[in-house]
C-alpha positions as CSV (number, residue, x, y, z in Angstrom):
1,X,4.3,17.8,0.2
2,X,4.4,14.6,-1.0
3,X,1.5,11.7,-1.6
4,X,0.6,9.7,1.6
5,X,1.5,6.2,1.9
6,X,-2.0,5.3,2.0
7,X,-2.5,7.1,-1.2
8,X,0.8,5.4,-3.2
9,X,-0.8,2.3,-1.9
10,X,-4.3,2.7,-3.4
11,X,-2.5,3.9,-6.5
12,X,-0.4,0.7,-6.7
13,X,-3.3,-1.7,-6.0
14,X,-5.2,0.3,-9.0
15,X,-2.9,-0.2,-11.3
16,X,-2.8,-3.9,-10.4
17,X,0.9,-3.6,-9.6
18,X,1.8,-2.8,-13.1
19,X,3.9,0.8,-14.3
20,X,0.7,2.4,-15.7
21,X,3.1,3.7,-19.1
22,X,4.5,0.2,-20.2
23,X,2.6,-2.5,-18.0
24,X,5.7,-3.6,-16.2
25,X,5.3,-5.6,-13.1
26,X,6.3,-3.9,-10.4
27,X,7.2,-5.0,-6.3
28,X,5.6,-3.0,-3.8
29,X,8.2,-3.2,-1.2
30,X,10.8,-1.7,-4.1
31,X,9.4,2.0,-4.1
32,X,12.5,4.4,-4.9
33,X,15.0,1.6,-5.2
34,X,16.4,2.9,-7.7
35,X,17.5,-0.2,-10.5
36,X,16.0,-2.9,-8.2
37,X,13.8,-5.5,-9.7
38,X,10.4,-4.2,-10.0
39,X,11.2,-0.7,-8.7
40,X,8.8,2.2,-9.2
41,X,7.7,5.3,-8.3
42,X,4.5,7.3,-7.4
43,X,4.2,10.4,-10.0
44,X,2.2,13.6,-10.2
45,X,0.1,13.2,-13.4
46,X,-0.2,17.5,-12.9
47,X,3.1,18.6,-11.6
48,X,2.5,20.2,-7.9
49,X,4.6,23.1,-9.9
50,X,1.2,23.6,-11.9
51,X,-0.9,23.0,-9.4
52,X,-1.2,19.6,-8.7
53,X,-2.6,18.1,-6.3
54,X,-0.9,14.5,-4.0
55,X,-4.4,13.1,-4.5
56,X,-5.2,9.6,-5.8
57,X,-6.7,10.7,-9.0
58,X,-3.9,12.7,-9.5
59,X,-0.9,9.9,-8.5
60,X,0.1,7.6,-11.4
61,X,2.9,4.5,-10.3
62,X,5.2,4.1,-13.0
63,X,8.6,1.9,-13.0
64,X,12.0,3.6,-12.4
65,X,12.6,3.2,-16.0
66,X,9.4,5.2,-17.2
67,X,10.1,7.3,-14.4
68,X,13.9,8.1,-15.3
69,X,13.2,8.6,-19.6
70,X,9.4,9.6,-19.6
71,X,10.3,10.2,-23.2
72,X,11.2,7.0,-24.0
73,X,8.3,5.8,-22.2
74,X,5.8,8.1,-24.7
75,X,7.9,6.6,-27.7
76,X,7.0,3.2,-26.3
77,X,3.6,3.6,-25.9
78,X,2.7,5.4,-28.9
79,X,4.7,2.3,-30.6
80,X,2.1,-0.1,-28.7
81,X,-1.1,2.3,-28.9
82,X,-0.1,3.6,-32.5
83,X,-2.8,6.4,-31.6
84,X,0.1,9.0,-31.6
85,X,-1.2,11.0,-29.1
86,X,1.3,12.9,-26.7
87,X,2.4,11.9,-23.6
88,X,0.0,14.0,-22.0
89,X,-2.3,12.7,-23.9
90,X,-1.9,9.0,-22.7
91,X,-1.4,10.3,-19.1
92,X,-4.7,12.6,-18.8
93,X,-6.8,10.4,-21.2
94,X,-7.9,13.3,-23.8
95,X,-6.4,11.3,-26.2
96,X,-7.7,7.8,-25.8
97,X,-4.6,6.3,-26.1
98,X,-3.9,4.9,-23.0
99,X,-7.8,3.7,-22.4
100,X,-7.3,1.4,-25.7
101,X,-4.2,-0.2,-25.3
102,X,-3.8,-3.2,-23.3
103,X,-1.3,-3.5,-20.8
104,X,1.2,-6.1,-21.7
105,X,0.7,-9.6,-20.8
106,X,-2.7,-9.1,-19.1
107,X,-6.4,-9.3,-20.9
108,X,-5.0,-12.5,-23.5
109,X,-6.5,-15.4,-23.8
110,X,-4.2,-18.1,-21.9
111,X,-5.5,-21.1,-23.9
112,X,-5.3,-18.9,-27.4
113,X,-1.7,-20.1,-29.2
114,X,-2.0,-18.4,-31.7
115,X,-3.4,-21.2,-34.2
116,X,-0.7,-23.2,-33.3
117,X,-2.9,-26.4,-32.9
């Protein structure tokens, strides 16, 4: 089984519309596009395969980029977080990594230009 619409939903409007591994900003209506602006998918944190559930706490929306090179994706945040925790890690939270890095372009200052004036 899959997660519920309803459920992908409430995922997506927690993560503010942004791929929870990179921050990307993502469109709603472009679920499973694949290569289309803003595309993105809803992802089992805990693989079904392990016993997983399609529950909200355990959905996590990440772009189709993220989504197609998860590897990459851990490379990218440990580059951002420099926490070097594993992807599981930033996924599930045990290592703080994912807690302490802000998602790109959001929690900044807007009138702070970097001592420009």
């Amino acid at each position: 089984m899959a997660f519920k619409e309803e459920t992908k939903r409430k995922a997506f409007e927690r993560a503010e519309g942004r791929c929870e591994l990179c921050g990307k900003k993502l469109v709603f209506n472009n679920r499973g596009r694949t290569g289309g602006r803003g595309s993105w998918e809803a992802h089992h944190k805990k693989p079904r395969a392990e016993g997983g559930e399609d529950s909200l706490r355990n959905c996590m929306i990440i772009c189709y980029e993220c989504h197609q090179q998860p590897q990459k994706a851990a490379s990218r945040i440990k580059r951002e977080s420099n926490s070097g925790s594993s992807l599981d890690d930033l996924i599930f939270g045990s290592g703080g990594g994912s807690s302490n890095r802000q998602k790109k372009g959001r929690n900044k200052d807007p009138f702070d230009f970097g001592g420009l004036f």
